[in-house]
PAZAPA-4460 file (N, C-alpha, C; in steps of 0.05 Angstrom, whole numbers, plus 32768, in hexadecimal, padded with zeros to 4 digits):
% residues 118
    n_x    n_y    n_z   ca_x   ca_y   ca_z    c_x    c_y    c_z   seq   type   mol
   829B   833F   84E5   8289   832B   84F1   8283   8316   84DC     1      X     A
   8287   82F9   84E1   8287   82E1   84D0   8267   82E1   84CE     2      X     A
   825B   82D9   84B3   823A   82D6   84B3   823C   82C0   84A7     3      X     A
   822C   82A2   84AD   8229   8297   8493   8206   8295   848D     4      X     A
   8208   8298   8472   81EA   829B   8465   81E5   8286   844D     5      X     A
   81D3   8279   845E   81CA   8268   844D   81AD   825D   8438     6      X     A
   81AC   8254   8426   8194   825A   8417   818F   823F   8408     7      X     A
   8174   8237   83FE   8174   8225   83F7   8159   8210   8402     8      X     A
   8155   8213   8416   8146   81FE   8422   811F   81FE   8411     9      X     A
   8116   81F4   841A   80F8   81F5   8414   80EA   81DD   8416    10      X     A
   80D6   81DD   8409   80BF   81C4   840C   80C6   81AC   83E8    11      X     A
   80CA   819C   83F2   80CC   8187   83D9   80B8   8171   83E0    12      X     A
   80BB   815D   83D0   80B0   8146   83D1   80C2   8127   83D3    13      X     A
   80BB   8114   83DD   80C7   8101   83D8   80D5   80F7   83C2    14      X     A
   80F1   80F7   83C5   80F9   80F7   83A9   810D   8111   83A5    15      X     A
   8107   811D   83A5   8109   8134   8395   8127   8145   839B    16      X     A
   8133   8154   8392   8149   815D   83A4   814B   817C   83A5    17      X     A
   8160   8189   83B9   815F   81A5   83B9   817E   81A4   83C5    18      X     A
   8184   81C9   83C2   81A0   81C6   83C0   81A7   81E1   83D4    19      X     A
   81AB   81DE   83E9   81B9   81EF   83FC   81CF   81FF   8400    20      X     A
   81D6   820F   8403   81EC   8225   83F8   81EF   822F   8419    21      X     A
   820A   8234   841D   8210   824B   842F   822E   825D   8423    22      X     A
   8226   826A   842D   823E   8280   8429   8240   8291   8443    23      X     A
   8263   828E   844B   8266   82A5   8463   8279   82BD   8459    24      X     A
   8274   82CD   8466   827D   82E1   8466   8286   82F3   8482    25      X     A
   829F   8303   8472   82A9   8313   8489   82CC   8314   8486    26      X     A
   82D9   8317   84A4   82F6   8317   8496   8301   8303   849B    27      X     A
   82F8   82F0   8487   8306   82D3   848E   831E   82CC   847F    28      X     A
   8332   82C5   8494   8350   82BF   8485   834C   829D   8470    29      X     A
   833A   8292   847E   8340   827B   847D   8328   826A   848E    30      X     A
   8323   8248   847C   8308   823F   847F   831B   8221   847A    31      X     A
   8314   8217   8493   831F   81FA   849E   8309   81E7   8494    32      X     A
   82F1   81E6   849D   82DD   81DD   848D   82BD   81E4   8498    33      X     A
   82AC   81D6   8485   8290   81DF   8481   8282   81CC   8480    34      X     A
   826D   81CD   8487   8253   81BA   8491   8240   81BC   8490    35      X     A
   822C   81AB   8487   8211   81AD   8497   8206   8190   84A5    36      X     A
   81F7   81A0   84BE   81F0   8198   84D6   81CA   8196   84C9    37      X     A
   81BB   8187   84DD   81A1   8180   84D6   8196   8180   84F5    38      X     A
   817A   8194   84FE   8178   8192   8516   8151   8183   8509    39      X     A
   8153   8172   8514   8137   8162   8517   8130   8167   8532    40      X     A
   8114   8163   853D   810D   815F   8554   8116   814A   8567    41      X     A
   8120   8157   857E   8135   8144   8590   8154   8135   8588    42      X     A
   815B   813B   8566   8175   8142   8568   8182   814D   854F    43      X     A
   819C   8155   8550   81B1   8161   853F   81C1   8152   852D    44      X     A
   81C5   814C   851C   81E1   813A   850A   81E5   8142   84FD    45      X     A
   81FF   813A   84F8   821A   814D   84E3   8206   813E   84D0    46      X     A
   8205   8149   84B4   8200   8131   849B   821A   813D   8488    47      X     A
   8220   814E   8482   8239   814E   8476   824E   8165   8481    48      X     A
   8267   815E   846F   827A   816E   847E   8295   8170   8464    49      X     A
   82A0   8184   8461   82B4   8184   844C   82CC   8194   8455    50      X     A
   82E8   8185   8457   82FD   8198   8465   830C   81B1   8449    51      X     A
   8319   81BE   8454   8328   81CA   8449   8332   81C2   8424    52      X     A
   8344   81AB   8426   834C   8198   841A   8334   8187   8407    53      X     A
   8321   8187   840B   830D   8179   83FA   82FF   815C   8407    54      X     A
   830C   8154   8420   8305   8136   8422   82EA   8145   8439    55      X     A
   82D7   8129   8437   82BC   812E   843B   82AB   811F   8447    56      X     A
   8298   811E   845B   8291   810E   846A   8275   810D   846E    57      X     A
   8262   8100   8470   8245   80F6   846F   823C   80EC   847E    58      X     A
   8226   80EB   848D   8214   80DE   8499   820B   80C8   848A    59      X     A
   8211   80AE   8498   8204   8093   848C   81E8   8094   8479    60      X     A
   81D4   80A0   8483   81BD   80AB   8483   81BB   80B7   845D    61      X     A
   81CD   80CB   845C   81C8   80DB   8446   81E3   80CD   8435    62      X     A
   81F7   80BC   8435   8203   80B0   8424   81FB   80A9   840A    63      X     A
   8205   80AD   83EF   8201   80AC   83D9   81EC   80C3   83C8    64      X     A
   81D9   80D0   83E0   81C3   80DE   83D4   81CD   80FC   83D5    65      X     A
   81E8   8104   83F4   81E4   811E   83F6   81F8   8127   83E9    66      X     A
   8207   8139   83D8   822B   8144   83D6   822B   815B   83E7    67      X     A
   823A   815D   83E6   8243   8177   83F5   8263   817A   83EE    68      X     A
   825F   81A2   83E3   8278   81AD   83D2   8279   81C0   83DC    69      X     A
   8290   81CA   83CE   8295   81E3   83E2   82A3   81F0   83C2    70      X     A
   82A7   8207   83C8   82B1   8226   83B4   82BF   8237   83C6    71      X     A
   82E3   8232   83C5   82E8   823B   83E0   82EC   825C   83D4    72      X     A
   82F0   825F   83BB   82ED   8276   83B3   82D3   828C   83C0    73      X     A
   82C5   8284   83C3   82AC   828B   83C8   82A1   8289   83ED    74      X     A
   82B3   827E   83E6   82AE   8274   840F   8290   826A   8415    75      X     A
   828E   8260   8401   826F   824B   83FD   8272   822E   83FF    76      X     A
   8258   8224   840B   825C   8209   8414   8237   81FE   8402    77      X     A
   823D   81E9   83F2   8222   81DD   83E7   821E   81C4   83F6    78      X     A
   8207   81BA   83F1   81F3   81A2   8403   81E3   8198   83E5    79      X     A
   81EB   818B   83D9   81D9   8182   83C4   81C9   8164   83C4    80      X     A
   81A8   8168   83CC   819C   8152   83DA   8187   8147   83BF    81      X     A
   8190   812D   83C5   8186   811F   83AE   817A   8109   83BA    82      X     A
   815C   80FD   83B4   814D   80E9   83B7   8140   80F2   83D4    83      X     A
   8137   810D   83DF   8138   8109   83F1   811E   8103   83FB    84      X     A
   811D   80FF   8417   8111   80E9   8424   80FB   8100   843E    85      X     A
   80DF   80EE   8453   80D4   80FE   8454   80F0   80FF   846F    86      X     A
   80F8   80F6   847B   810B   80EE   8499   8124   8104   848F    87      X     A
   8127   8111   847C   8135   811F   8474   8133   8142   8482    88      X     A
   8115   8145   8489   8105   8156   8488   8113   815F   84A5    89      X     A
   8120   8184   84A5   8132   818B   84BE   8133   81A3   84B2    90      X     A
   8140   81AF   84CA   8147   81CC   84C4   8168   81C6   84C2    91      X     A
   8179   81D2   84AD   8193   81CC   84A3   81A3   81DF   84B1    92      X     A
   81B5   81DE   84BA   81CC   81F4   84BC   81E0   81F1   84B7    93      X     A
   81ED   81FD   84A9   8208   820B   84A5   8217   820E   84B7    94      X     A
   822F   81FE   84B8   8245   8202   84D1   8262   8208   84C1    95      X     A
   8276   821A   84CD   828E   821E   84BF   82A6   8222   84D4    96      X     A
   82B9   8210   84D3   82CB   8216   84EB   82E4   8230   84DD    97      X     A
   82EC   823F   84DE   82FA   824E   84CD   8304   8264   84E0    98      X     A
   8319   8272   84D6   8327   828E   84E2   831D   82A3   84D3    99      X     A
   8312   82B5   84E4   830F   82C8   84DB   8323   82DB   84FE   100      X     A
   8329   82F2   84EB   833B   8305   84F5   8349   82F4   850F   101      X     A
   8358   82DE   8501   836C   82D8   850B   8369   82CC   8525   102      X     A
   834E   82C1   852C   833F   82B0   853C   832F   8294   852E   103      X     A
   832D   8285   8539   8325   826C   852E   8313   8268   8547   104      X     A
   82F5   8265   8536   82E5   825E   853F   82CB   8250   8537   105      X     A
   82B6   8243   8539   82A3   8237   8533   828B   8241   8522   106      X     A
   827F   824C   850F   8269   825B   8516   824F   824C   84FB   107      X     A
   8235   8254   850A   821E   8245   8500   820A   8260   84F4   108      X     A
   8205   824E   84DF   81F0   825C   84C5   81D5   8264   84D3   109      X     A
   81C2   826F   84C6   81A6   826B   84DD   8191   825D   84DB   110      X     A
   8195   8246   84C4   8188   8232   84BD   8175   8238   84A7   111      X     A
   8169   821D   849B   8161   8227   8489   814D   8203   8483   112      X     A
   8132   820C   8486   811F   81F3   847E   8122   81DE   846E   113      X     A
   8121   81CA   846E   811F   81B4   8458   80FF   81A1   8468   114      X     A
   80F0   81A8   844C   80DE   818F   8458   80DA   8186   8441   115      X     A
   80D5   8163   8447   80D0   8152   8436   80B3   8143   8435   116      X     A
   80A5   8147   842A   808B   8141   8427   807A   8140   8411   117      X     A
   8068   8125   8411   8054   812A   8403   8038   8133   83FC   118      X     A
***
């Protein structure tokens, strides 16, 4: 059974940054790519995304402030949030499209707080 578990989130301040981790686990052959998703009230957005290969994609929004890496050794995916903001403030999840036992399928972390406030 694929888990991903993610850690990291909490309360900051304007400004300030924090650094999000997931790791899945299980019998995964193989990890196409990894993400995190941002659910605010009334909606969802990708803010980053990293394939296989290394190339990497961002929400307009969090450009220049967020990275996002990955450790494929580790089958870990990082979110490293810098300057952040209070509109930042969401519950994060972890998304990973990957094969495990020789199925390819979608699967989501169980989220994990970010608030931004002063």
């Amino acid at each position: 059974q694929v888990q991903l578990v993610e850690s990291g989130g909490g309360l900051v301040q304007p400004g300030e940054s924090l650094r999000l981790s997931c790791a899945a686990s299980g019998n995964i052959f193989s990890i196409y790519s990894m993400g995190w998703y941002r659910q605010a009230p009334g909606k969802r957005e990708l803010v980053a995304a990293i394939a296989s290969g290394g190339s990497t994609n961002y929400a307009d929004s969090v450009k220049g402030r967020f990275t996002i890496s990955r450790d494929n050794a580790k089958n870990t995916v990082y979110l490293q949030m810098n300057s952040l903001k209070p509109e930042d403030t969401a519950v994060y999840y972890c998304n990973a499209d990957l094969n495990a036992n020789w199925v390819r399928n979608n699967y989501w972390g169980q989220g994990t707080q970010v608030t931004v406030s002063s």
